[in-house]
C-alpha positions in Angstrom: 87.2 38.8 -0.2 85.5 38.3 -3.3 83.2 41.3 -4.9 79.3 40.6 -5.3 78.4 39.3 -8.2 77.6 42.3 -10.8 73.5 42.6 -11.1 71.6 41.1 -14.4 69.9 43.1 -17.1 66.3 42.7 -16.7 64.9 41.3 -19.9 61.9 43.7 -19.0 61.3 47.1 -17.6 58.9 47.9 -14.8 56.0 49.5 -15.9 54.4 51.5 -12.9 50.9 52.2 -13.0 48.3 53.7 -11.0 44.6 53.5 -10.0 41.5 55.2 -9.8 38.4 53.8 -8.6 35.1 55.0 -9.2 32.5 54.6 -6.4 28.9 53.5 -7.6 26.5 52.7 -4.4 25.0 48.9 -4.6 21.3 47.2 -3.8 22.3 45.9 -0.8 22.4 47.4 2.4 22.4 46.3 5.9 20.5 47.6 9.3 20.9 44.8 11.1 23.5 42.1 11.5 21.2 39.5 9.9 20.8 41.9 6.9 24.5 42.1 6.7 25.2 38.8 6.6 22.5 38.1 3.8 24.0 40.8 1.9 27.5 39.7 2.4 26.5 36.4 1.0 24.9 38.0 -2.3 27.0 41.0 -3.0 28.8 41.7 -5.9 32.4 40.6 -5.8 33.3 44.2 -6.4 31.9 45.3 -2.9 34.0 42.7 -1.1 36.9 44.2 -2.5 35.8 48.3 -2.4 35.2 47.4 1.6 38.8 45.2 2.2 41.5 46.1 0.1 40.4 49.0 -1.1 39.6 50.7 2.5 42.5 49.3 3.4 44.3 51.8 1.3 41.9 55.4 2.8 42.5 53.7 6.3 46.4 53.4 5.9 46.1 57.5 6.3 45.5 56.8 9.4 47.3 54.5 12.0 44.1 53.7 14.4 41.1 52.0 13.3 40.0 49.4 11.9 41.3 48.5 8.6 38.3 47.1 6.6 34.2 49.2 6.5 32.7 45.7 8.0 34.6 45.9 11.1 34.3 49.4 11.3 29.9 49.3 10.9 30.0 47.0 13.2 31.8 48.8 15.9 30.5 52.4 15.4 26.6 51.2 14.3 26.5 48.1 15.8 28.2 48.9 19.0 29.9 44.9 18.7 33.2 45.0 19.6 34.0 41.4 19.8 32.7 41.2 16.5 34.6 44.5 15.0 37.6 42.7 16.7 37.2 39.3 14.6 36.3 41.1 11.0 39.1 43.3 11.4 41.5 40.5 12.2 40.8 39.3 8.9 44.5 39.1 6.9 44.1 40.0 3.3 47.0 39.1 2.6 46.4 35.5 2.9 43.4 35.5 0.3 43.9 35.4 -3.5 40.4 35.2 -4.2 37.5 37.4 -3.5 35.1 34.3 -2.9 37.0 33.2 -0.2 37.6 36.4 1.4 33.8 36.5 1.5 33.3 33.0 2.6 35.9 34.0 6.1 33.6 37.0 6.4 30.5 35.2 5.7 32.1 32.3 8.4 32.7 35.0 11.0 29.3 37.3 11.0 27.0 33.6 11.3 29.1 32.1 14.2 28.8 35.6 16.3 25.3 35.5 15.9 24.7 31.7 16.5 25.9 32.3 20.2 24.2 35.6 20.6 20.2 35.5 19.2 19.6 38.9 20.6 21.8 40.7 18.3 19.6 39.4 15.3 17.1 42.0 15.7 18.8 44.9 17.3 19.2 47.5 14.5 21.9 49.6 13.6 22.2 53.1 14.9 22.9 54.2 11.2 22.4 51.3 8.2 25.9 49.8 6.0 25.2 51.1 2.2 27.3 48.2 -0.2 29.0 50.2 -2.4 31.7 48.9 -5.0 34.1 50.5 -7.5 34.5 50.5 -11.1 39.2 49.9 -11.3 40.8 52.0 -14.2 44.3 51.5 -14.7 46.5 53.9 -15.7 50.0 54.4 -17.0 52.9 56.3 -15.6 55.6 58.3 -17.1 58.1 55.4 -15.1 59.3 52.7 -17.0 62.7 51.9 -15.2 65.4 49.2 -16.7 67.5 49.4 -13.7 67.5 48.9 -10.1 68.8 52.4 -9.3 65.7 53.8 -11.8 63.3 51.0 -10.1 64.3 52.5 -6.9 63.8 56.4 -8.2 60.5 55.2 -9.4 59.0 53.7 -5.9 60.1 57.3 -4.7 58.1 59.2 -6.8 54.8 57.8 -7.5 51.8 58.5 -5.7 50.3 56.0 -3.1 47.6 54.8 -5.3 50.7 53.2 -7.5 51.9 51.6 -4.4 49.1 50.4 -3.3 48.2 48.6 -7.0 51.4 46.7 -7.1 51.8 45.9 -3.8 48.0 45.4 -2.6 45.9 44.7 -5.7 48.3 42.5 -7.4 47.5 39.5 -5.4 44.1 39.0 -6.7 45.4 39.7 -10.1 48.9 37.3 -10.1 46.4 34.8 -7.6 49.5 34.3 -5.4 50.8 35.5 -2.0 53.2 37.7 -3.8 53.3 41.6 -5.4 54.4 42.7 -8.5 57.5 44.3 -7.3 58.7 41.0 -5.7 57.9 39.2 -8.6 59.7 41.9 -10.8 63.0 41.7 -8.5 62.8 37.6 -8.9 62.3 37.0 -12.2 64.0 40.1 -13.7 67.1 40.1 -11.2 66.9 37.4 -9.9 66.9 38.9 -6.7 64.7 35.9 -4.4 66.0 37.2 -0.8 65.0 41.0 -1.8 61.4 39.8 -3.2 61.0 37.7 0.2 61.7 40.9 2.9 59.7 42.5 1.0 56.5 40.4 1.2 56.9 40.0 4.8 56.4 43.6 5.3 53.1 44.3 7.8 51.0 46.2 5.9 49.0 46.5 9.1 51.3 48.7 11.0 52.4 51.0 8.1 50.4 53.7 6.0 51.0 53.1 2.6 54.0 55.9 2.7 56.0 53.6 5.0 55.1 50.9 3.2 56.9 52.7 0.4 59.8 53.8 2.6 60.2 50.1 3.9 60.4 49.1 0.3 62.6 51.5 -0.9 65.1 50.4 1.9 65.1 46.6 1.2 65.7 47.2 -2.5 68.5 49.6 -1.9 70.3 47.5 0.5 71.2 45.6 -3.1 73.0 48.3 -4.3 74.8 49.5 -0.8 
């Protein structure tokens, strides 16, 4: 039986980094659906992502719940399950682009209240404040050149690094992929590892098994 083929030398390290976010509150806010849907349409982009991908993140400490602040306000304050049940169905992983994340939301909040006009004027039992965050990236001390370093890497960085490259990134690369996968492709050529490891549900993990679950794709290469 003939041994695996020996892995390439990646032309370029990975460079891990991590980030912080710095919360500023917004204009808008919302006490009624209505107002929330106006204010969804006019917000800053940075509020669409603080309350989906970033919330997804402070959620993933926690395995019930909703996983983005829309669907969440409009459960606890709102007391609109059905609604709750479509924002929070909301994938974001299959949106590269802030404006058309808003535009599903946007989509979702005006149909629910086209078939029910009584929920335009019942208020909130507490009002949605718009916040958004100011990203700055930093660097780590983990630069690795191998897969065996990669690997050592993904076990020691914090969350917030995880949740950069494997979150975040899709709005920067604008494609359904992460940086590790596109590290493990175009470094090492490594296509199959960079698939399994999109397809992991970042629903049903916190971001610490979403680490784990990484860690044991990539070191199924070297095994």
């Amino acid at each position: 039986m003939a041994s695996a083929a020996p892995l390439r030398k990646p032309t370029k390290p990975f460079y891990f980094n991590t980030s912080e976010h710095l919360l500023r509150i917004e204009r808008q806010r919302a006490a009624t659906l209505p107002e929330l849907l106006h204010a969804l349409q006019v917000c800053h982009d940075d509020s669409i992502f603080q309350h989906t991908f970033r919330t997804l993140q402070e959620h993933h400490f926690i395995r019930q719940g909703f996983s983005n602040d829309f669907a969440h306000w409009s459960l606890s304050a709102c007391h609109e399950p059905v609604l709750a049940e479509q924002l929070a169905s909301v994938d974001v992983r299959e949106f590269t682009s802030i404006n058309e994340l808003r535009g599903r939301m946007v989509e979702i909040v005006e149909d629910f209240l086209e078939g029910r006009p009584r929920a335009d004027s019942r208020p909130a039992h507490e009002p949605f404040y718009f916040c958004a965050t100011d990203l700055v990236v930093l660097p780590t001390s983990f630069v690795p050149d191998s897969l065996p370093d990669f690997i050592e890497g993904l076990r020691q960085v914090s969350i917030h690094s995880i949740h950069h490259h494997f979150i975040e990134a899709r709005l920067r690369l604008k494609r359904m992929s992460n940086d590790f996968s596109q590290w493990l492709e175009e470094e090492l050529g490594l296509t199959e590892t960079a698939q399994a490891i999109e397809r992991i549900d970042i629903y049903t993990n916190t971001m610490e098994g979403v680490r784990q679950q990484i860690i044991r794709i990539v070191q199924r290469v070297l095994n």
